[in-house]
Backbone as a printed PyTorch tensor [residue, N CA C, xyz], in Angstrom:
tensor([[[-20.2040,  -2.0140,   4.0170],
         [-19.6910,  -3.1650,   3.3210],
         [-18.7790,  -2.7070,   2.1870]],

        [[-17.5260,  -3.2570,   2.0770],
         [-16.6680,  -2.7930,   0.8690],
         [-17.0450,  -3.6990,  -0.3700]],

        [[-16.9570,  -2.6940,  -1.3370],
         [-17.5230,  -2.8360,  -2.7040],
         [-16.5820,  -4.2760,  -3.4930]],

        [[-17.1820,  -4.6550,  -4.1220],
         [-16.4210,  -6.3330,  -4.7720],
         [-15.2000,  -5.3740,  -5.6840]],

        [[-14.4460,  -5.8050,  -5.8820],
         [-13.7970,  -5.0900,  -7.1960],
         [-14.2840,  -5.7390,  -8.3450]],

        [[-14.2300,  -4.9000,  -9.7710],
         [-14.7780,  -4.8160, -10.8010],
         [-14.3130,  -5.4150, -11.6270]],

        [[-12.3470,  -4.8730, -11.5170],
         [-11.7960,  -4.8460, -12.7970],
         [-10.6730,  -6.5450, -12.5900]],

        [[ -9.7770,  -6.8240, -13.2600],
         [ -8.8310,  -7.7300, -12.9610],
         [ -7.7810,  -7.8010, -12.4000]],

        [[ -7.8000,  -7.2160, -11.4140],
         [ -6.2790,  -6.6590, -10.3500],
         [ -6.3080,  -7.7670,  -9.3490]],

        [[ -7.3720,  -8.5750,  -9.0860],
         [ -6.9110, -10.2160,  -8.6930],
         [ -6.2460, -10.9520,  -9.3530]],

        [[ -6.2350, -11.0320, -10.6350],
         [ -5.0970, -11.5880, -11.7320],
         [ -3.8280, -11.3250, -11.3240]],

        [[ -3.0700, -12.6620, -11.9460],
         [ -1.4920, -12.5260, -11.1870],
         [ -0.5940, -11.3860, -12.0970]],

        [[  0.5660, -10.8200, -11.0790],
         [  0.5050,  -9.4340, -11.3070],
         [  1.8750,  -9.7420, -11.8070]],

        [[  2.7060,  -9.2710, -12.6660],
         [  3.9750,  -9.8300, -12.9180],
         [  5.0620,  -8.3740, -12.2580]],

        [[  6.0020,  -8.8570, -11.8570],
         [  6.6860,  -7.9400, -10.7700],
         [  8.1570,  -7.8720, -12.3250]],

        [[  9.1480,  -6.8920, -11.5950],
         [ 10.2580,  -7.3530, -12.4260],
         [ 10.8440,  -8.3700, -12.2810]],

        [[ 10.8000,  -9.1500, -10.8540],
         [ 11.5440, -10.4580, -10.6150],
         [ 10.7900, -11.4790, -10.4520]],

        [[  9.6660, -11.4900,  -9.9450],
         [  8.5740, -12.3770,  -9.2450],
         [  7.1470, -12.3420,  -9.8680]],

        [[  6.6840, -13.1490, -10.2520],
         [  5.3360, -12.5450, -10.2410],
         [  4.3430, -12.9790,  -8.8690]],

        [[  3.2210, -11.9660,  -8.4590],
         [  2.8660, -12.0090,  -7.3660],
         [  1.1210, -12.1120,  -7.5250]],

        [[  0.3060, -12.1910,  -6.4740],
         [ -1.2470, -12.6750,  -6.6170],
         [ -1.1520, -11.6070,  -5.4820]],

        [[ -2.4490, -11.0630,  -6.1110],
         [ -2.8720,  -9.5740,  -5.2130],
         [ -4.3290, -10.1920,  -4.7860]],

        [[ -4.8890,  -9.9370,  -3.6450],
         [ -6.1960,  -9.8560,  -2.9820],
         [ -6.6920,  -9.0650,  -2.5110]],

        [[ -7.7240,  -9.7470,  -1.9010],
         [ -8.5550,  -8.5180,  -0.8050],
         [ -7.7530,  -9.1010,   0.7710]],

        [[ -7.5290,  -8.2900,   1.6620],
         [ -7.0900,  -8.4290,   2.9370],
         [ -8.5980,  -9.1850,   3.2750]],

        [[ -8.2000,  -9.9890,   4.5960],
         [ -9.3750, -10.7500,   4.9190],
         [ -8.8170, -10.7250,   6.8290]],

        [[ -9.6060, -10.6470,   7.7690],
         [ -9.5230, -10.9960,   9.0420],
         [ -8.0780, -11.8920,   9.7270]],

        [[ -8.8320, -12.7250,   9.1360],
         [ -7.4800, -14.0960,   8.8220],
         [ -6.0590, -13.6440,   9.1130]],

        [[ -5.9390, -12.7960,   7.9980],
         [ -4.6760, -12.2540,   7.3170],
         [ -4.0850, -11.4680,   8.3290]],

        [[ -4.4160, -10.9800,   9.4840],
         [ -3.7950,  -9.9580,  10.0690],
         [ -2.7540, -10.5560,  11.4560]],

        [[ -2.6170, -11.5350,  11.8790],
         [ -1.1840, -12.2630,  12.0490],
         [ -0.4280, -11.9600,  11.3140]],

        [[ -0.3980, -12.6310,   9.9780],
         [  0.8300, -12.6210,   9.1520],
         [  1.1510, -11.1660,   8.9470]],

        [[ -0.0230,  -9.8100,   8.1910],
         [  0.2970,  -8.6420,   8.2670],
         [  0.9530,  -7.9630,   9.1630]],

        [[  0.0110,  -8.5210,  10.4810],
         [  1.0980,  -7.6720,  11.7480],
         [  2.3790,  -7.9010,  11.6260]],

        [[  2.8230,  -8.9610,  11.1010],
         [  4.1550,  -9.7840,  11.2410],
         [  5.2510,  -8.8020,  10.3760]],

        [[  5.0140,  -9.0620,   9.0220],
         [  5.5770,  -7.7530,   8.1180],
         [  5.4450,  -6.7080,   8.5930]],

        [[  4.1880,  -6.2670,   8.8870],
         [  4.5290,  -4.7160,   9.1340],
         [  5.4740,  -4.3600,  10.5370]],

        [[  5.7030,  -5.0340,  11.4760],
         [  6.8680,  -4.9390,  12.5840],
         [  8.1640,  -5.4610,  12.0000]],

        [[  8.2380,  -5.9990,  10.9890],
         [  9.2550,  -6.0760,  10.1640],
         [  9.5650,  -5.0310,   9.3050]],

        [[  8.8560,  -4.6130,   8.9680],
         [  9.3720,  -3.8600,   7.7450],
         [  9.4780,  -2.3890,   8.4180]],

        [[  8.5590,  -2.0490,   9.8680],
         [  8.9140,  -0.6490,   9.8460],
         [  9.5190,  -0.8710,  11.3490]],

        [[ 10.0890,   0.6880,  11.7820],
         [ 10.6300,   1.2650,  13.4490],
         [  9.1220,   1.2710,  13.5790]],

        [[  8.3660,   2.0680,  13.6020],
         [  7.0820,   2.5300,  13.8300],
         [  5.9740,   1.8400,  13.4330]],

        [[  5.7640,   0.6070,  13.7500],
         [  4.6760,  -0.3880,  12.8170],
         [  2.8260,   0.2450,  13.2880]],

        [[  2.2030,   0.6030,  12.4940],
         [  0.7430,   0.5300,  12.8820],
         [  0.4640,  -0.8880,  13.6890]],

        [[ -0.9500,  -0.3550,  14.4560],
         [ -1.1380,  -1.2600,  15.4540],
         [ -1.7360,  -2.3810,  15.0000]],

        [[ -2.3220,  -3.4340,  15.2910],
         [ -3.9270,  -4.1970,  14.6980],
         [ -4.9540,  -3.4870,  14.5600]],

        [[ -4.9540,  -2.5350,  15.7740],
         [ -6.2990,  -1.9450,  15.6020],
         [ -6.7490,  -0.8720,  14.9820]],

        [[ -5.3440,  -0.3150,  14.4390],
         [ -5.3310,   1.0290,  12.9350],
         [ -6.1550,  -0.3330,  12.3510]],

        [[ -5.2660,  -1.2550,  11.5760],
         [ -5.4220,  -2.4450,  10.5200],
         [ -6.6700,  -2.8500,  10.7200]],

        [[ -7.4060,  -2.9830,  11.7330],
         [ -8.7110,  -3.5590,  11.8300],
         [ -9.4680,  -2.2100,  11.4090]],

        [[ -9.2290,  -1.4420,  11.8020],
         [ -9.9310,   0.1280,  11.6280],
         [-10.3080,   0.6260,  10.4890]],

        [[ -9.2120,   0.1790,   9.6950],
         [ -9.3680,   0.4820,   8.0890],
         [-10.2940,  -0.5450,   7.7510]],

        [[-10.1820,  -1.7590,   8.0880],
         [-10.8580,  -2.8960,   7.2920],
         [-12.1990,  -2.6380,   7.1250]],

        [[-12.6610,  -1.6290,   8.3460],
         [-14.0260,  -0.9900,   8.2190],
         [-14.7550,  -0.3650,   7.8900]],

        [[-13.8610,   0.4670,   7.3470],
         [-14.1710,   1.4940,   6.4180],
         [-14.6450,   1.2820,   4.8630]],

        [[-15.7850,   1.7750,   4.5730],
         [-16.0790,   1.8750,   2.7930],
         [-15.2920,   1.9210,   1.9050]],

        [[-14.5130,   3.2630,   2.3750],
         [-13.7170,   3.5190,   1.1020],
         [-12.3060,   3.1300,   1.3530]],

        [[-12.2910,   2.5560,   2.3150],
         [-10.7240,   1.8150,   2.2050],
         [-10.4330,   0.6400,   1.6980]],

        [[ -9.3050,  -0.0140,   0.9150],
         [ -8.8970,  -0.9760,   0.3730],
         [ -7.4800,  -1.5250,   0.6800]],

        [[ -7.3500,  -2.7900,   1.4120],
         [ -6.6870,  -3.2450,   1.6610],
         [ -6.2360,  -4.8750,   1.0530]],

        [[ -4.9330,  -4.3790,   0.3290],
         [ -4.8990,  -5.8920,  -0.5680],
         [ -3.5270,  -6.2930,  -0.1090]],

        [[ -3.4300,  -7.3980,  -0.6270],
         [ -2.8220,  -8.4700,   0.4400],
         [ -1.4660,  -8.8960,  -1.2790]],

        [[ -0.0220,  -9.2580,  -1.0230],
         [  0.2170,  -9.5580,  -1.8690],
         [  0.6420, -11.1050,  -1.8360]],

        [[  0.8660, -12.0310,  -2.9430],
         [  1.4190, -13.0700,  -2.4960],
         [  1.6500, -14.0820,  -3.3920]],

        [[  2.6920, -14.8250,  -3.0810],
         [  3.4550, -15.7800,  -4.5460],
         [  3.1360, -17.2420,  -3.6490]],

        [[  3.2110, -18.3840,  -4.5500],
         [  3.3580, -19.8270,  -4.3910],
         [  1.9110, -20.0570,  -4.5100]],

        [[  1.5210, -21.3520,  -4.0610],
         [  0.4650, -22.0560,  -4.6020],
         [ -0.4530, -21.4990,  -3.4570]],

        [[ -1.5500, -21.9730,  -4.2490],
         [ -3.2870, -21.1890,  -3.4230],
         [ -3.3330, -21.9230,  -2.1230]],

        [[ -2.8480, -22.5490,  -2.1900],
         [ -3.3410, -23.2440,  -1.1130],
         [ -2.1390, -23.1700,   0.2380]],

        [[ -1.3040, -22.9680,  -0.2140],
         [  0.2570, -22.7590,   1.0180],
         [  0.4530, -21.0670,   0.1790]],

        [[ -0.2390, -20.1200,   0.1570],
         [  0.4520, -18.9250,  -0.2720],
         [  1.3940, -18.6430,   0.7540]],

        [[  2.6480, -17.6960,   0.4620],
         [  3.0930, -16.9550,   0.9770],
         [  2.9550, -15.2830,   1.1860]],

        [[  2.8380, -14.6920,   1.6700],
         [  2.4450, -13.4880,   1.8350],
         [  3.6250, -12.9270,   1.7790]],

        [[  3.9090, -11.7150,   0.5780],
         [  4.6700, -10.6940,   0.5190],
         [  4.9110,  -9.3500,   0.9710]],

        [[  3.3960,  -8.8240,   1.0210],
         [  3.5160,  -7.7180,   1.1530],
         [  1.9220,  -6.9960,   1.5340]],

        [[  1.3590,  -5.6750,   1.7730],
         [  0.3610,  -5.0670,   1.4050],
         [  0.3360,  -4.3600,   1.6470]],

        [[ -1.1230,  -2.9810,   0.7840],
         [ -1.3050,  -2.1760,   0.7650],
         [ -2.7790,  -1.7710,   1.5300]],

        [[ -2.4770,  -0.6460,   2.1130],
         [ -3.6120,   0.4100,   2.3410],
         [ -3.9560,   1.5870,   1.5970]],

        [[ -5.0410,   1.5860,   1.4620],
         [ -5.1390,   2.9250,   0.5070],
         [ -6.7770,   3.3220,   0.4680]],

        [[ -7.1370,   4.3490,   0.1930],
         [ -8.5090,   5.3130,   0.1040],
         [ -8.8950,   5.6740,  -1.0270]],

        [[ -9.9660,   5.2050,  -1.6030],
         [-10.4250,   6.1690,  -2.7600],
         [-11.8590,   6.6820,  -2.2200]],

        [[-11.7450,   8.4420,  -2.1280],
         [-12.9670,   8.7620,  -1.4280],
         [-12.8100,  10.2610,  -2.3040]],

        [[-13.9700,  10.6340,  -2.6350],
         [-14.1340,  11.6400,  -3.0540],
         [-13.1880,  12.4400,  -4.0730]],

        [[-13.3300,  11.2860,  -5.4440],
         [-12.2250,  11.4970,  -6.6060],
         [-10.8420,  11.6550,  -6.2450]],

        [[-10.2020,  11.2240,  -5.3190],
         [ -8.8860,  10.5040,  -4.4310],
         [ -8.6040,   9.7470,  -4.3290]],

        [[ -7.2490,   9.4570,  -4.5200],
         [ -6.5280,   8.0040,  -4.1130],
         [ -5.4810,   8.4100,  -3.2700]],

        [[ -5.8760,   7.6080,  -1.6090],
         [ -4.8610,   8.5930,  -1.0250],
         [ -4.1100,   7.2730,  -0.3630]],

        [[ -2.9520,   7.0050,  -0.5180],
         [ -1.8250,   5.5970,   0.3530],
         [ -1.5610,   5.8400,   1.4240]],

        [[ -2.2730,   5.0790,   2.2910],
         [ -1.7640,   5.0690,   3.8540],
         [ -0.8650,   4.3890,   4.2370]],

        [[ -0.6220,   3.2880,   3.9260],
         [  0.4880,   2.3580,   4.0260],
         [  1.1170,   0.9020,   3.3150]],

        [[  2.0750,   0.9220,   2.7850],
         [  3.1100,   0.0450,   1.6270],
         [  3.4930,  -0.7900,   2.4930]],

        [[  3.6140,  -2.0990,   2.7980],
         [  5.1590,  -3.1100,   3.4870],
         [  5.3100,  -3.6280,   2.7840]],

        [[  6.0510,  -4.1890,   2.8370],
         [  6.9560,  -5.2760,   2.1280],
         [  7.6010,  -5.9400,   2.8360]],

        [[  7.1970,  -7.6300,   3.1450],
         [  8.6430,  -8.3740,   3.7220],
         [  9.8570,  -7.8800,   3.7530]],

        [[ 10.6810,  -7.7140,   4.4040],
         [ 11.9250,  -7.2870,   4.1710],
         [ 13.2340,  -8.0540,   3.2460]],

        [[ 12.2940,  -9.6660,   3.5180],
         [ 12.7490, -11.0590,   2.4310],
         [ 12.1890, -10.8420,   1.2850]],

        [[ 11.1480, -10.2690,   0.7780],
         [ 10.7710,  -9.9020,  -0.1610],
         [ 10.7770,  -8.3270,  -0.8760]],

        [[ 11.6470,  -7.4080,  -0.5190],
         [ 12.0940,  -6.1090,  -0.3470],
         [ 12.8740,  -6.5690,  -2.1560]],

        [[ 12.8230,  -5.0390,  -2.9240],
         [ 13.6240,  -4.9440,  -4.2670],
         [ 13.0150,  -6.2140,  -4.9300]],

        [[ 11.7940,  -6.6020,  -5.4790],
         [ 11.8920,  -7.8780,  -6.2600],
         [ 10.0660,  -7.1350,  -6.9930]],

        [[ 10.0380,  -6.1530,  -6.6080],
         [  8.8160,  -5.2940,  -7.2530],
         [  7.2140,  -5.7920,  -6.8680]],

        [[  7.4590,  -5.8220,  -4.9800],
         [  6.5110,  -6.3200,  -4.6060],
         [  5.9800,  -5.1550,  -4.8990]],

        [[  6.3540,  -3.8360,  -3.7340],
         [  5.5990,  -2.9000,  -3.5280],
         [  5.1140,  -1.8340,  -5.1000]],

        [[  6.0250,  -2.4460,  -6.0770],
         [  5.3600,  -1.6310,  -7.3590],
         [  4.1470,  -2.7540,  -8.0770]],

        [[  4.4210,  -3.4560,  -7.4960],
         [  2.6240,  -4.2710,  -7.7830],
         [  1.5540,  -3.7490,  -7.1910]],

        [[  2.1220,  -3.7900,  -5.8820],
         [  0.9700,  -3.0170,  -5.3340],
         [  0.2620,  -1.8170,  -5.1820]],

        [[  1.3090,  -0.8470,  -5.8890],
         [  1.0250,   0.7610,  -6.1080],
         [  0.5690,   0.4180,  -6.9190]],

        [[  0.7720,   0.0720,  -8.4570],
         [  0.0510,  -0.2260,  -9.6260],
         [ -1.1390,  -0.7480,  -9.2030]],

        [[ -1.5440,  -1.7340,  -8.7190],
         [ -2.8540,  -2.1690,  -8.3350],
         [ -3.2210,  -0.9420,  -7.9120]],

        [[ -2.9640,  -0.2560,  -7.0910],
         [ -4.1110,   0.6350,  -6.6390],
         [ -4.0770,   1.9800,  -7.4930]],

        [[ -3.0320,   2.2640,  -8.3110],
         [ -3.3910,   3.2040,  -9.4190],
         [ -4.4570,   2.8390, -10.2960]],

        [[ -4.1330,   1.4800, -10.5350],
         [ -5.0390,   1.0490, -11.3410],
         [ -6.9970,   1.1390, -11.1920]],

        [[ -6.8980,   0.5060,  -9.8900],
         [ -8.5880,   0.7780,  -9.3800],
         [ -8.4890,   2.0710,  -8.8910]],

        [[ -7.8820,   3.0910,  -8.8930],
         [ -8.3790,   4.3610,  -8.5990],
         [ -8.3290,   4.7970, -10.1280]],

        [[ -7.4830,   4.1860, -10.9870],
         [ -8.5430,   5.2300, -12.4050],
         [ -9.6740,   4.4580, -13.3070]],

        [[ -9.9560,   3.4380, -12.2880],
         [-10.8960,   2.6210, -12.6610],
         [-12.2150,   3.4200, -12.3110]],

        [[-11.6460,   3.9410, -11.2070],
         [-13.1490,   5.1290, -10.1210],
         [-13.1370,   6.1180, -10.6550]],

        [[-12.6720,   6.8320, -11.5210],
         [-12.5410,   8.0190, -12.0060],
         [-12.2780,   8.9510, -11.1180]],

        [[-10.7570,   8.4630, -10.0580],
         [ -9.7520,   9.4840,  -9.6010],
         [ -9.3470,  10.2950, -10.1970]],

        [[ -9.1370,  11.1790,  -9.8660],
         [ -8.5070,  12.7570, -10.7280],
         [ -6.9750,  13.0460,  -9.9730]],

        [[ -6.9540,  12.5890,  -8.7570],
         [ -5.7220,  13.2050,  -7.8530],
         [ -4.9910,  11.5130,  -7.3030]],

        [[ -4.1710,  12.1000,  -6.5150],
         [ -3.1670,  11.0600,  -5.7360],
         [ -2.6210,  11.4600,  -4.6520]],

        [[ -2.4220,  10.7080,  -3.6610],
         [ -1.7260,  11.9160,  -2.2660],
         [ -1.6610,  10.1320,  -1.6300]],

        [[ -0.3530,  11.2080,  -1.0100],
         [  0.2820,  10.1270,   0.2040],
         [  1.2140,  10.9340,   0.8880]],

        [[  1.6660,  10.8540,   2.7500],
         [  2.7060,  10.8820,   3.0050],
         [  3.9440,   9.8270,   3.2070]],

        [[  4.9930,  10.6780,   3.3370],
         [  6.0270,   9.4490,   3.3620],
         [  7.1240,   9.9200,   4.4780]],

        [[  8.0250,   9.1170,   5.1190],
         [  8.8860,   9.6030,   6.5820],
         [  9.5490,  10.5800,   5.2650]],

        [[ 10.4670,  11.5520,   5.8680],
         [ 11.6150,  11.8830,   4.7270],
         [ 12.7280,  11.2760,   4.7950]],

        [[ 12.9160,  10.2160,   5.7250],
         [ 14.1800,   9.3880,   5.8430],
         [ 14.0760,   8.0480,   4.5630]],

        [[ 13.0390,   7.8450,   4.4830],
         [ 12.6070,   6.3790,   3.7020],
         [ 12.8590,   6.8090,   2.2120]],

        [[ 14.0350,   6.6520,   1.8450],
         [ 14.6500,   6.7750,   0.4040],
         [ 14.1590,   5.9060,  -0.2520]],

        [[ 13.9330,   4.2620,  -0.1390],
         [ 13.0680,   3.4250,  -0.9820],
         [ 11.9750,   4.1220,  -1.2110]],

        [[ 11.0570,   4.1060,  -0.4540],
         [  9.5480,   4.5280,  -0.5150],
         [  9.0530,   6.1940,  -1.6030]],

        [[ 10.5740,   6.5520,  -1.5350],
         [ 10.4160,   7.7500,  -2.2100],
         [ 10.5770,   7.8890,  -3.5030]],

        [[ 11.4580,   6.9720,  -3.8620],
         [ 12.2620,   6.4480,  -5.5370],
         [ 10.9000,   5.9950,  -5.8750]],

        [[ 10.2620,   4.5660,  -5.0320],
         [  9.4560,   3.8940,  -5.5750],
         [  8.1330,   4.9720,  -6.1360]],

        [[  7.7070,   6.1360,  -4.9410],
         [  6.6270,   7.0710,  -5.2670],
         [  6.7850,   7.3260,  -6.6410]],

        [[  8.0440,   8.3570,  -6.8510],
         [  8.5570,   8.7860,  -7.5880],
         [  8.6160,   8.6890,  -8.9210]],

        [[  8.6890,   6.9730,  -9.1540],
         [  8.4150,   6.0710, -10.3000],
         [  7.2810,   6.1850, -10.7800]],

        [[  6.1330,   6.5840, -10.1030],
         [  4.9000,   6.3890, -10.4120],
         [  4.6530,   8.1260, -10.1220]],

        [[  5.5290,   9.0800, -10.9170],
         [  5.1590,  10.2030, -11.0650],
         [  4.9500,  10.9340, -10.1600]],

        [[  4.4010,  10.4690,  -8.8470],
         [  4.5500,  11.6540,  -7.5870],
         [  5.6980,  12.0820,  -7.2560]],

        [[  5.0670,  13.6570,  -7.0320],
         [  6.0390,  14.8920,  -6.7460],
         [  5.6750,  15.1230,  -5.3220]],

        [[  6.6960,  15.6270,  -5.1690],
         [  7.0190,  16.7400,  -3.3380],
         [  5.6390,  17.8500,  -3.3870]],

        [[  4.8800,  17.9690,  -2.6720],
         [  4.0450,  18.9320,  -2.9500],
         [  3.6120,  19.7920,  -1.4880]],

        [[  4.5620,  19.5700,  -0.3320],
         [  4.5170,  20.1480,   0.8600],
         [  4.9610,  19.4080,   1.9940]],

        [[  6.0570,  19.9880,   2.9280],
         [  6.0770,  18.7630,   3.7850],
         [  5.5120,  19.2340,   5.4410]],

        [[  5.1870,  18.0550,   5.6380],
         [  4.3960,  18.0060,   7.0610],
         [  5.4460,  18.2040,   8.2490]],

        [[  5.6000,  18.8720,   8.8950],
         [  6.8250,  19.3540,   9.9670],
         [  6.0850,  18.1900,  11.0710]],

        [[  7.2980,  17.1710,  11.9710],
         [  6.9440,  16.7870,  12.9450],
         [  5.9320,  15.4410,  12.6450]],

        [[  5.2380,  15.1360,  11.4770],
         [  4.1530,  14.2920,  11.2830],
         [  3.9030,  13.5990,  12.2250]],

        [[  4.9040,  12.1930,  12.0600],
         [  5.3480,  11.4270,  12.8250],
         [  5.5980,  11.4170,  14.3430]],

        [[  4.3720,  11.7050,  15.1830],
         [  4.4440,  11.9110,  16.6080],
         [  5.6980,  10.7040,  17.2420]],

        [[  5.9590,   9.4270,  16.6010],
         [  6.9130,   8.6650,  17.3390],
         [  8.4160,   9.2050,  17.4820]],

        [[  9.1700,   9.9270,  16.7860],
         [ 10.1570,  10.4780,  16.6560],
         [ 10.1840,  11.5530,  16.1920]],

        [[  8.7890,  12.5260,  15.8190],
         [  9.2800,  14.1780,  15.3310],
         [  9.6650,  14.1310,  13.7520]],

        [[  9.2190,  13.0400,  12.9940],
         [  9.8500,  12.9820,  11.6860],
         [  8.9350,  13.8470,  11.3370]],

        [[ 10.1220,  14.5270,  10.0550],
         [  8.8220,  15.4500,   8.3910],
         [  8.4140,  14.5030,   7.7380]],

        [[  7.1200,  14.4030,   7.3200],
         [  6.5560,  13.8180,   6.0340],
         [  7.1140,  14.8240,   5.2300]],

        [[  6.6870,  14.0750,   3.9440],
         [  6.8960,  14.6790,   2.8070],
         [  5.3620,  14.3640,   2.3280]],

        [[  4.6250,  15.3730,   1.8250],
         [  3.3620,  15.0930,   1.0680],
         [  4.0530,  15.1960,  -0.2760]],

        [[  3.0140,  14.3020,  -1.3510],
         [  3.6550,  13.8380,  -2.5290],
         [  2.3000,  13.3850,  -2.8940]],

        [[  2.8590,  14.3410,  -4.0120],
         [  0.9240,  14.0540,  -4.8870],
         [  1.3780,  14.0490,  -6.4330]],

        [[  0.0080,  13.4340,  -7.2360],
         [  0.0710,  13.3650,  -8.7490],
         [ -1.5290,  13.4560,  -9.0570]],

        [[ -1.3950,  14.2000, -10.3140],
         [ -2.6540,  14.1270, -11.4620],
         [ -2.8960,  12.5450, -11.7410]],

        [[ -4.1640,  12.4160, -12.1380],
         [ -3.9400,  10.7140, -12.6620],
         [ -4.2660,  10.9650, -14.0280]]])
């Protein structure tokens, strides 16, 4: 069973352009997720990665989203791990209608945030090396290049780039 969150990262999150309402991913939600994430990437994870994680303890999956509670719109979400003094990002989307308006730095912040809420010490994620957004955005939030993965990406042979930070 995944743990309630503690702190106030359900509180509305103010973006540079938008402000946005962060959640917990819920069952429900994974239409619309699938939807973005075949939008937003060449290579979209399946449902059943997305269901896969949902199962997991230490995974956290939050959901982003603007307009009223009751007709939200869904912006964006995150995957991510905090397991064994780690915070490790599996995967960022972003609408592509909602792309540059500081969805996805809500949502990194959210999860910086509850990982130094856990008393994370580290940070790790990979990233394609083609995805110049995703890298600026890392970047912003202090992660460095710290090795890259030759080939990662079994769909096309791409390098990751591993990219880690102290917290």
């Amino acid at each position: 069973m995944r743990r309630p969150l503690t702190d106030d990262s359900d509180a509305d999150v103010a973006s540079s352009r938008e402000a946005v309402r962060l959640r917990d991913m819920v069952s429900a939600d994974l239409p619309e997720v699938m939807r973005i994430e075949r939008a937003a990437f060449r290579y979209p994870w399946s449902e059943l990665m997305l269901r896969s994680e949902m199962a997991h303890e230490w995974a956290h999956l939050r959901i982003a989203e603007k307009g009223e509670e009751k007709a939200p719109v869904m912006l964006g979400f995150i995957v991510f791990w905090i397991v064994c003094g780690e915070l490790h990002v599996l995967n960022v989307a972003v609408d592509p209608d909602a792309q540059h308006r500081g969805v996805g730095r809500a949502l990194m912040r959210a999860a910086m945030d509850q990982a130094k809420g856990a008393d994370v010490t580290y940070a790790t994620l990979e990233v394609r090396r083609t995805n110049r957004a995703a890298i600026r955005l890392y970047e912003s939030f202090g992660f460095k290049t710290t090795a890259i993965r030759p080939k990662y990406y079994v769909e096309n042979d791409e390098d990751a780039l591993v990219m880690g930070r102290a917290m």
